[in-house]
C-alpha positions as CSV (number, residue, x, y, z in Angstrom):
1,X,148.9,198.2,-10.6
2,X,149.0,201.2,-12.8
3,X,151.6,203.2,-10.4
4,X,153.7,199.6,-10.4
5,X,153.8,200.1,-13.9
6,X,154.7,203.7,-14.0
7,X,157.4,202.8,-11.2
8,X,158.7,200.1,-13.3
9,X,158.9,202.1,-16.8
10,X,160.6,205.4,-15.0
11,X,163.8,202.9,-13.6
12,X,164.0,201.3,-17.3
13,X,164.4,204.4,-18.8
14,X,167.1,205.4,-16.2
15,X,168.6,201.8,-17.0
16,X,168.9,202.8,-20.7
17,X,170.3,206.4,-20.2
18,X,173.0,205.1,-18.6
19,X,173.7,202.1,-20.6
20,X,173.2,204.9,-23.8
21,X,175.8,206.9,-21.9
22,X,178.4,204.3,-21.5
23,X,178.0,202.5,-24.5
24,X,177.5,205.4,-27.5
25,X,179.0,208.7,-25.2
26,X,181.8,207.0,-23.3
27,X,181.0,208.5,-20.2
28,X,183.0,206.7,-17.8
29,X,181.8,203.8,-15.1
30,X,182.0,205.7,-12.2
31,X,179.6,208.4,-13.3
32,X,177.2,206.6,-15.1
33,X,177.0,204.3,-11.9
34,X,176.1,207.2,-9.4
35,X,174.0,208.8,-12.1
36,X,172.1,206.2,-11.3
37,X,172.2,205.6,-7.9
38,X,171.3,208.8,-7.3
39,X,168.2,209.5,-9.4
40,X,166.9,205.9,-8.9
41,X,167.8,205.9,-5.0
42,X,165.8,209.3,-4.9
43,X,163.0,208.4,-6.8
44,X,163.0,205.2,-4.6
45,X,163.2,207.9,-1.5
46,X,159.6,209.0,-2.0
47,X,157.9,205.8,-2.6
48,X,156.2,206.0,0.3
49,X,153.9,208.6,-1.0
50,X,152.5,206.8,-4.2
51,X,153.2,203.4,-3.1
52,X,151.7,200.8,-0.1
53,X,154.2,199.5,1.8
54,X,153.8,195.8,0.4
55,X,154.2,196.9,-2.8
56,X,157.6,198.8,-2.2
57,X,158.7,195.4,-0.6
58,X,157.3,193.7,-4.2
59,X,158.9,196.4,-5.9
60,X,162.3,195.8,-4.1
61,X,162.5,192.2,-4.5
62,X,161.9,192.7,-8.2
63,X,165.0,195.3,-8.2
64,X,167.0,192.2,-6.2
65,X,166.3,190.0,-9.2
66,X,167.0,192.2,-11.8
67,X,170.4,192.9,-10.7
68,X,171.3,189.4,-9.9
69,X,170.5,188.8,-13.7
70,X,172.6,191.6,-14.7
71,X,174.6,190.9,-13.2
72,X,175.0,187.4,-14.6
73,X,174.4,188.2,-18.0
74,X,176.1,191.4,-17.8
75,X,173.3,193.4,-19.3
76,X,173.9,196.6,-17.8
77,X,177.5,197.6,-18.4
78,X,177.2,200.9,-17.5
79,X,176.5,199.8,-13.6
80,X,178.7,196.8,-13.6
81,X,181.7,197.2,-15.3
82,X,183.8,198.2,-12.5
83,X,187.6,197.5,-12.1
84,X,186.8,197.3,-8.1
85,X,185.0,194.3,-5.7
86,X,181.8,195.9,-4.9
87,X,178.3,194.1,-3.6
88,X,176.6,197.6,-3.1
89,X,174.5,197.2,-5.8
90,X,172.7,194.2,-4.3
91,X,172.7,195.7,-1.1
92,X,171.0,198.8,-2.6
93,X,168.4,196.7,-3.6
94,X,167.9,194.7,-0.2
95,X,167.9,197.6,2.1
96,X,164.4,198.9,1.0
97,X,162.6,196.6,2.4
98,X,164.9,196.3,5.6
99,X,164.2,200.6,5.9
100,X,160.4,200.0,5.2
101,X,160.5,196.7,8.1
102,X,162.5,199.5,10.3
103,X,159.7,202.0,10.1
104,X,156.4,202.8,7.9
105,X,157.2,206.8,8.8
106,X,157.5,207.9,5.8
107,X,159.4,210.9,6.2
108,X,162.0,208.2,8.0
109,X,162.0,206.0,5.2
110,X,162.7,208.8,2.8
111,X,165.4,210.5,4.9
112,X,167.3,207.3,5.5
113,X,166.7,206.3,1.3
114,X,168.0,209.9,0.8
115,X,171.6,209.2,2.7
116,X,171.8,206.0,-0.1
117,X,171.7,207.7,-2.8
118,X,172.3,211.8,-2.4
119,X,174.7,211.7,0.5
120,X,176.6,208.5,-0.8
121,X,176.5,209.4,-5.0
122,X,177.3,213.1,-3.7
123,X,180.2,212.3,-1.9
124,X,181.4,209.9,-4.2
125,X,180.8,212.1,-7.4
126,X,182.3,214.8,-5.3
127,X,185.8,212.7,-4.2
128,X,186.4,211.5,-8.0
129,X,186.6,214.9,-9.2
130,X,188.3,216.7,-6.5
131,X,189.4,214.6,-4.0
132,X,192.4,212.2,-6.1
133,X,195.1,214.3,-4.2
134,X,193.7,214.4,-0.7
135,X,193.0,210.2,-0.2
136,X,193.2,207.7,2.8
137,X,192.7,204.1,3.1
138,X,189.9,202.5,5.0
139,X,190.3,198.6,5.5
140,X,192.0,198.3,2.1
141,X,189.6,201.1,0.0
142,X,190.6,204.8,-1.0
143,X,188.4,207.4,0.7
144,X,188.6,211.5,-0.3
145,X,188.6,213.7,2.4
146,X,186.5,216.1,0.4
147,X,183.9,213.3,-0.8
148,X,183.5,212.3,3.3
149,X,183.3,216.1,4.2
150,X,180.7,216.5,1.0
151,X,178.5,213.1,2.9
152,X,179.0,215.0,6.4
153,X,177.2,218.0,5.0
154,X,174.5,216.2,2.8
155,X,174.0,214.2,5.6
156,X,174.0,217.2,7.9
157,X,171.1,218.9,5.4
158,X,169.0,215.6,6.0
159,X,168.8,215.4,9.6
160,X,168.3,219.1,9.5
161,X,165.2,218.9,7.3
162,X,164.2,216.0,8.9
163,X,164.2,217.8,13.1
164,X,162.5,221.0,11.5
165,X,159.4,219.2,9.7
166,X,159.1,217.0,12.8
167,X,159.7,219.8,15.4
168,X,161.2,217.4,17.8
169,X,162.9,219.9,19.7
170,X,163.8,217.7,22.3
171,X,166.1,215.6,19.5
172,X,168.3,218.2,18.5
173,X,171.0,216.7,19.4
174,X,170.8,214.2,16.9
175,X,171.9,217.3,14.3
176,X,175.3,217.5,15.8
177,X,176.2,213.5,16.5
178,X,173.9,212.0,14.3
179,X,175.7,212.9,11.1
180,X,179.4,212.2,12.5
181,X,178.4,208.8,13.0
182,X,176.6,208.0,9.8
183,X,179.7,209.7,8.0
184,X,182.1,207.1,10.2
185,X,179.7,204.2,8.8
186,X,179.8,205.4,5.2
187,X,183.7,204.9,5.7
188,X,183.9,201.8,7.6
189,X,181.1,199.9,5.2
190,X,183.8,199.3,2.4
191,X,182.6,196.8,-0.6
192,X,179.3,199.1,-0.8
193,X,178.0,197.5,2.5
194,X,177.6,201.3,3.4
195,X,174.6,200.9,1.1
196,X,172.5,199.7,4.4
197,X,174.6,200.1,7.4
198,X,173.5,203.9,6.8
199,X,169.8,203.9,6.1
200,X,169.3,201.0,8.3
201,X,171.4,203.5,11.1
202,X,169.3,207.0,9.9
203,X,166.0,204.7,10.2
204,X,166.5,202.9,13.3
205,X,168.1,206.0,15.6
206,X,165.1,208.5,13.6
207,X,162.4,205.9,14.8
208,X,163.8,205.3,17.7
């Protein structure tokens, strides 16, 4: 109950660094968003090692509620005050337990959690601030060349990681197609559905 707690206390104090950031700094949407999503996602990456599995699936459904509030009552600005239609912040919250019913690995389950939030707030930190000249549209959504390149290697670094703590020699392979494909589903899953076609597709082909 006590690491619950501790779990619970560490996101709230993300929650009100960002919503400090917005509100009294000015820092714009977009960054306070991925700051976000990328220290909660990590910290949510390495769950697994503090955490049962039941209570991760507790944990996430708790994160589900949260934002569905916020969303209604608009509570956090910072995250939700975004001049675009997105529903990846719900499906950031549903895809942990989807990952966790995928596989108990927990190497998996961080690797896949990882492409959430590094690979994806990487990329998209990366395409705001370099990528505005260099864009393309994907089913009605801009896209930076540099931000997919930026997921491509992030994504690359993963799977890397992930084949030489494993020593699965015979799955090399996956290094060379495994991150084209996840970079393709990062730009097909417009609307934020990315947030769990591409840990559900890390997790599934890694446990496969």
């Amino acid at each position: 109950m006590l690491r619950i707690i501790i779990v619970l206390l560490v996101i709230l104090i993300l929650l009100l660094i960002v919503e400090y950031l917005w509100r009294i700094k000015n820092y714009h949407t977009e960054l306070t968003r991925k700051f976000i999503h990328i220290t909660v996602g990590s910290f949510v990456a390495f769950w697994p090692y503090f955490l049962h599995w039941d209570q991760i699936d507790l944990l996430a459904l708790g994160f589900l509620v949260v934002i569905v509030i916020s969303r209604l009552a608009t509570i956090f600005s910072s995250i939700h005050s975004i001049n675009r239609r997105t529903i990846g912040d719900l499906l950031f919250a549903l895809v942990i337990p989807v990952v966790a019913l995928i596989t108990h690995d927990r190497l998996i389950f961080t690797i896949a959690i990882l492409h959430l939030s590094l690979a994806d707030g990487v990329a998209a930190v990366v395409g705001t601030r370099y990528g505005k000249k260099h864009r393309y549209k994907v089913f009605g959504q801009y896209k930076s060349i540099v931000g997919t390149v930026a997921f491509w290697l992030c994504s690359l670094t993963l799977i890397t990681i992930f084949m030489i703590i494993t020593n699965t020699n015979d799955a090399w392979l996956k290094i060379i197609w495994l991150p084209l494909i996840a970079t393709a589903m990062e730009n097909i899953g417009v609307y934020g559905t990315d947030n769990i076609l591409v840990p559900v597709l890390i997790a599934a082909v890694l446990h496969a």
